[in-house]
C-alpha positions, 0 to 999 in steps of 0.5 A: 500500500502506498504511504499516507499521511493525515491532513496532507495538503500543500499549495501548487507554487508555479503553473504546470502544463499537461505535459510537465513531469515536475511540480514545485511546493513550499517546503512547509508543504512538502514536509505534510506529505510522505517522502517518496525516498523514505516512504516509497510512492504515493498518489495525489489530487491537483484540483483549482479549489477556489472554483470548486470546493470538491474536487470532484466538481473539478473537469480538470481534476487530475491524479498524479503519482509522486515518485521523487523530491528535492529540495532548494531554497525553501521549495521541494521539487517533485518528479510526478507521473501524470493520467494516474487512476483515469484522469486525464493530464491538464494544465494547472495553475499556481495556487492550484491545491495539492492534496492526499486523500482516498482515491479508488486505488487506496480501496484496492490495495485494501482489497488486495491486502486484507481479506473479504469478509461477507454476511452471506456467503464463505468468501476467499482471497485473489488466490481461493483461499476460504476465509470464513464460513460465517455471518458477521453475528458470529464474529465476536473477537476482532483477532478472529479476522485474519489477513492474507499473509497469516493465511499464506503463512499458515497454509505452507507451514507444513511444507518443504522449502526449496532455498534459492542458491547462487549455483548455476545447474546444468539445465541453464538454471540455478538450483534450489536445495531443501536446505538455506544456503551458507554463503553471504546474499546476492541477486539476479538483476534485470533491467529495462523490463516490459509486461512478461520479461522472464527474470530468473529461474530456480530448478530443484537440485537432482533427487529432490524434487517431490513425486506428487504436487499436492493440490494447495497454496505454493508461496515463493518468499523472496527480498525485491526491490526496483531500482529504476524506471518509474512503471508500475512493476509487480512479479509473478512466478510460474511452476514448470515440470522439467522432464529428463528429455529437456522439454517443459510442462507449464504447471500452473501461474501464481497471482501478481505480488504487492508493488515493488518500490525503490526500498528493499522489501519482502514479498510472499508471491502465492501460487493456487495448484487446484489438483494434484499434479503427479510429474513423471519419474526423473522430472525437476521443478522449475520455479521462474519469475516474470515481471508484471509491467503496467502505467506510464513512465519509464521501463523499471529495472529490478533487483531480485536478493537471495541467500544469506539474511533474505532466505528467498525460497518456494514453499510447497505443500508436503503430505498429510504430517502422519507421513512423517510419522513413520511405523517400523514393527519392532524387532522380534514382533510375533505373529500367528503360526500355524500348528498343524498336528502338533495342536494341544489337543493331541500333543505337547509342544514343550514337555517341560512347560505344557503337558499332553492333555488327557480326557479326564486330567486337563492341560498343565501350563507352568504346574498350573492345572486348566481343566474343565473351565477351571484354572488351578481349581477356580471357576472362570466363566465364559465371558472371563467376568470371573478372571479379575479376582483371580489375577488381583488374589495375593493368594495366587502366584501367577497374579500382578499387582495391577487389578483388571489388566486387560493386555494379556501380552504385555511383556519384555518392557523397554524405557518409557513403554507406558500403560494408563488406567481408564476409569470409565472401563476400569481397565489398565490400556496400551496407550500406544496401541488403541487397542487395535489388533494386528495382522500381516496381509500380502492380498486384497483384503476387506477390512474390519473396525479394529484391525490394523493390517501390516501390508506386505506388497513384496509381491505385488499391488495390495488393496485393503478396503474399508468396511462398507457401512462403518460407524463413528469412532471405527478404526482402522489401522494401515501400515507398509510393514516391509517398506515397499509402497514405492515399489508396488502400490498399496490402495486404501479403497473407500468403499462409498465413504469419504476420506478426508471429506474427499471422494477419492481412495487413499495411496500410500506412496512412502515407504514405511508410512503407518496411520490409524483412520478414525470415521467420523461421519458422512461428510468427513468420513474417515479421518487420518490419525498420526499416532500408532502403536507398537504392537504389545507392551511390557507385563506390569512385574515388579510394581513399585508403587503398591498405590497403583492397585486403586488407579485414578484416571489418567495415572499412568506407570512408566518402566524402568530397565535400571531397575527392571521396574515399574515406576509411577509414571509422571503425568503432570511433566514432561521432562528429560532423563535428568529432569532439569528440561521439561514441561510441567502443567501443576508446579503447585497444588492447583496452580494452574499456570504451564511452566517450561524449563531449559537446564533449570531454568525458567524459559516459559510461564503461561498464567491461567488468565492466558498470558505468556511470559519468556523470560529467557527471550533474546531482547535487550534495552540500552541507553546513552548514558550522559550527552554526547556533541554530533558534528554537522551533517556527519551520520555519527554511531550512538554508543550506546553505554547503560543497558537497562537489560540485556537477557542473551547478552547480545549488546556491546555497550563498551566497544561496538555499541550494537545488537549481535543476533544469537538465534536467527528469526523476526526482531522488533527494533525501536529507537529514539533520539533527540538532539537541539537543531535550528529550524530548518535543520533535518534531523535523521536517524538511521538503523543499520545491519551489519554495516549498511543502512537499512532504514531512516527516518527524518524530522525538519521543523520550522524553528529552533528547539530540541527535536524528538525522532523515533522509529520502530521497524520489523526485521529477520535476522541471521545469526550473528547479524549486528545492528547499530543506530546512527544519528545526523544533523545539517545544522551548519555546526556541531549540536548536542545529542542528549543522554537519559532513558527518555532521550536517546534509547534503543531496544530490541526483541525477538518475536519469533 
């Protein structure tokens, strides 16, 4: 959006003809509007206001852009670019008014910048992004409204980034690698660009590129700025599938990007792919930029930035996040084996362990007699209802301390296997396994709500299909037991529900992958869930706690194998082996605040009103300490030398005076000076990064007194980018910069 200004109006001090590119007004005026320099372009209305008091009135209303200034004896000089927004070019006259205000393309960058909301109807951005399905009554919270670059942010969250390297490949192309690059930043630069130039292109670096595009939002993050000609330019990007024959697919064109100015900025540049797009084996990505050219004036020039600080990339969309938890069964894992003749009705399988069973005498298992419904001599009905007393009795050798245990197969317990007691069913569960039971298949097979099938595909394709008529809450587990979903395909088929709130069958192409699915209802269908478990946890021997045998919901015991015991589990924190890193949601009875630590130390305090405190957060305050002279029109460091706090210690407040990043990320900078100028004098602060400028501003008051500047810009930093503030006045001589908290002070904090 361009700069504006309150109450930005001024006086046309000498006529103009239809045909001038150049207007002059008093300095005083010129001061009321935005600086083109500093502030970027802005539009204006030239209108004969003692004719016409509206300008609307006006047949010779014109808007003009604005796109440079200077100044000379007293009066500025603007470079302007006529017929803006429609109008028509005409002469003016001096005492003509000049003037700020809303214009039609002030609605448009609205428009375009911040996302629609209807009473009706779910509305969406330029791209088909859905913003909200609801009426106006339903929005009681002004946060509930977003804009497009949240949205954008959000729907790549999850993706993979292709980063931007200064490495030409093969294909004439330069490369792009799932990892930023070490080397300092640089760009690509075109100039004297027309509608449609092509600027520069990135191709996936061999064996990175994806082999499903999924149906989403592709952002292209990247640092621009122009740095000639006076023509509208915004980019764009197209995404190209570059087969092994050298020959190119056209996958699908992003929207324009926000306008690019004469100050270096980011943008986010989102592309719609509204289907998935499946290239060929052996095919790379090709991401390319192109120039967006409208208006009057001189053909632009641009400078495109990448590596180092800037990071530019394309972010894709990647699977669903339950790809990447990835299911591998356990060593030593068991599975049904058939017996054959060698069953125990006929004969005994180890003479050590199982008796031959007899008529009259029952099966012996261990010197534990199983007989005619009864085990050692005590009744155990059909249904097992009969079984828990058995398995609690103190009396009988074979029990465990935990009552109603209802995984027989616990056993061989490894660090941090977890069982948790349900109330609701008075049952101790697997936690991991949601009680799904297993087996291995190698054909097509319909499926039944709480199986969990481990799919061998070594010999070929595998359909496993849902059940037909599921219910909510039916589970079903899919796992690529042997790793071979890349190289025969494995189908979920649907079976007339959806999947995902789509029509369509799932394929599992990653190798390993496992998942749940959960049906929800007809709309939704089967929804996929990311946690699976392992298949059959440890046997409760040896309980340390004696407490556990009246569990509470939720009290879950961990086992030890130090000890080769079970433990009472922590279900208040999260930690470390040594405890002194973790998460813990009751640091006191009834607290009720979070708290997180990081090697004994307090890094997270979230209170039970919502607020959130990081006290280890990288930030600092500093000021300059007593006052200081600055000479004439030199930009001169302020150091910096009391520190009011300084969490990381990043700030030299002894020998460099400046901020050095520890973590890379977004910053928030504020900066304040003040300094006794005469009137007419600029007075300038500036913010530089690693030694070259990167942000100024300037006040120039119309008579002498102490003159107050601040500034506060958002920033990302890499690690160890420095930052230091410079001050300047044009005076004539050397003036005095004032010390105190209240006069010249800086302050800086990491926001993510």
């Amino acid at each position: 959006m361009d700069p504006v200004k309150n109450f930005a109006k001024g006086t046309l001090l000498y006529d103009i003809s239809d045909t001038d590119t150049s207007l002059k007004l008093s300095d005083a005026d010129a001061a009321k509007f935005p600086d083109p320099a500093t502030d970027g372009a802005f539009n204006v209305v030239i209108w004969d206001e003692d004719s016409h008091p509206d300008p609307a009135d006006d047949p010779n209303v014109e808007i003009v852009r604005v796109t440079a200034s200077s100044s000379s004896g007293g009066e500025t000089t603007w470079t302007i670019v006529r017929e803006q927004e429609g109008t028509s070019a005409s002469s003016h006259s001096a005492g003509h008014k000049i003037m700020e205000g809303p214009t039609a393309k002030t609605i448009t960058d609205l428009e375009n910048t911040f996302l629609k909301l209807d009473q009706t109807t779910p509305q969406t951005i330029d791209n088909g992004i859905p913003l909200l399905d609801a009426t106006v009554s339903e929005i009681s919270d002004i946060k509930s409204l977003v804009n497009k670059e949240y949205i954008d942010n959000a729907v790549t969250a999850l993706g993979l980034a292709y980063f931007m390297y200064d490495e030409d490949d093969a294909t004439g192309y330069k490369t792009c690698y799932l990892e930023p690059s070490s080397s300092s930043e640089t760009y690509v630069e075109a100039t004297d660009l027309s509608d449609d130039d092509y600027i520069g292109g990135w191709i996936s670096a061999p064996g990175e590129a994806p082999t499903k595009l999924l149906r989403g939002v592709y952002n292209w993050y990247l640092f621009a700025e122009r740095i000639g000609g006076t023509k509208t330019l915004r980019l764009y990007w197209k995404l190209y599938e570059r087969k092994s024959d050298n020959s190119e697919v056209l996958i699908a064109t992003s929207s324009d990007s926000n306008e690019v100015t004469n100050t270096k900025s980011s943008f986010i540049i989102t592309l719609e792919l509204d289907s998935d797009y499946i290239p060929d084996s052996g095919s790379r990505i090709v991401g390319k930029i192109y120039a967006d050219v409208s208006g009057t004036g001189s053909a632009p020039s641009v400078k495109v930035y990448y590596q180092g600080g800037s990071a530019s990339r394309w972010e894709i969309p990647a699977n669903s996040e339950v790809w990447k938890n990835i299911f591998v069964p356990y060593e030593g894992a068991t599975q049904d084996v058939d017996l054959g003749s060698k069953g125990l009705t006929s004969a005994s399988v180890s003479t050590d362990t199982i008796s031959e069973k007899t008529a009259d005498s029952g099966v012996t298992v261990d010197g534990v007699l199983i007989k005619d419904g009864e085990v050692d001599g005590r009744d155990v009905s059909a249904d097992g209802s009969n079984l828990d007393s058995h398995l609690s009795d103190t009396d009988n050798p074979h029990s465990t301390s935990v009552s109603n245990l209802s995984d027989t197969e616990v056993n061989s317990p490894t660090d941090g296997e977890v069982l948790t007691y349900d109330g609701d069913t008075n049952k101790w569960v697997n936690q991991k396994s949601g009680g799904l039971i297993w087996q291995v298949i190698s054909t097509d097979t319909t499926a039944i709500s709480g199986n969990g099938y481990l799919i061998d595909a070594s010999s070929g394709d595998v359909t496993l299909t849902l059940p037909a008529s599921p219910s909510a809450g039916d589970m079903v587990g899919v796992c690529d037991a042997y790793g071979k979903a890349t190289t025969n395909t494995i189908t979920v088929a649907r079976n007339g529900s959806n999947i995902e709130g789509y029509v369509e069958d799932l394929i599992v192409d990653i190798d390993n992958a496992g998942f749940i699915l959960v049906y929800t209802d007809a709309t939704r269908g089967w929804k996929v869930v990311s946690e699976i478990g392992n298949g059959g946890l440890p046997t409760l021997a040896d309980l340390s706690d004696t407490n556990i045998s009246s569990p509470a919901d939720g009290e879950v015991p961990t086992y030890d194998s130090s000890t080769s015991k079970w433990v009472n589990g922590l279900t208040k924190k999260i930690q470390d082996a040594d405890g002194d890193t973790l998460i813990d949601t009751e640091e006191s009875a009834d607290k009720d605040e979070i708290v997180g630590k990081v090697a004994g130390v307090e890094a997270l305090r979230i209170y039970s009103s919502g607020i959130l405190d990081l006290p280890k957060q990288s930030g600092c305050l500093v000021y300059l300490g007593s006052d200081a002279s600055i000479n004439n029109d030199v930009i001169t460091q302020v150091n910096y030398n009391t520190v009011i706090y300084d969490t990381q210690n990043e700030f030299d407040s002894s020998t460099n005076y400046r901020f050095t990043a520890t973590k890379a990320g977004k910053y928030l900078i504020c900066s304040t000076g003040r300094c006794s100028i005469s009137a007419g004098t600029v007075f300038t602060i500036h913010i530089y990064k690693n030694g070259a400028l990167l942000y100024a501003t300037q006040i120039k008051p119309a008579y002498a007194y102490n003159a107050y500047i601040q500034m506060s810009e958002e920033l990302q930093l890499a690690v160890n980018d420095y930052i230091d503030v410079r001050l300047r006045q044009n005076s004539g001589s050397s003036q005095t910069v004032f010390g105190g908290l209240d006069n010249n002070r800086f302050s800086i904090i990491k926001l993510q």
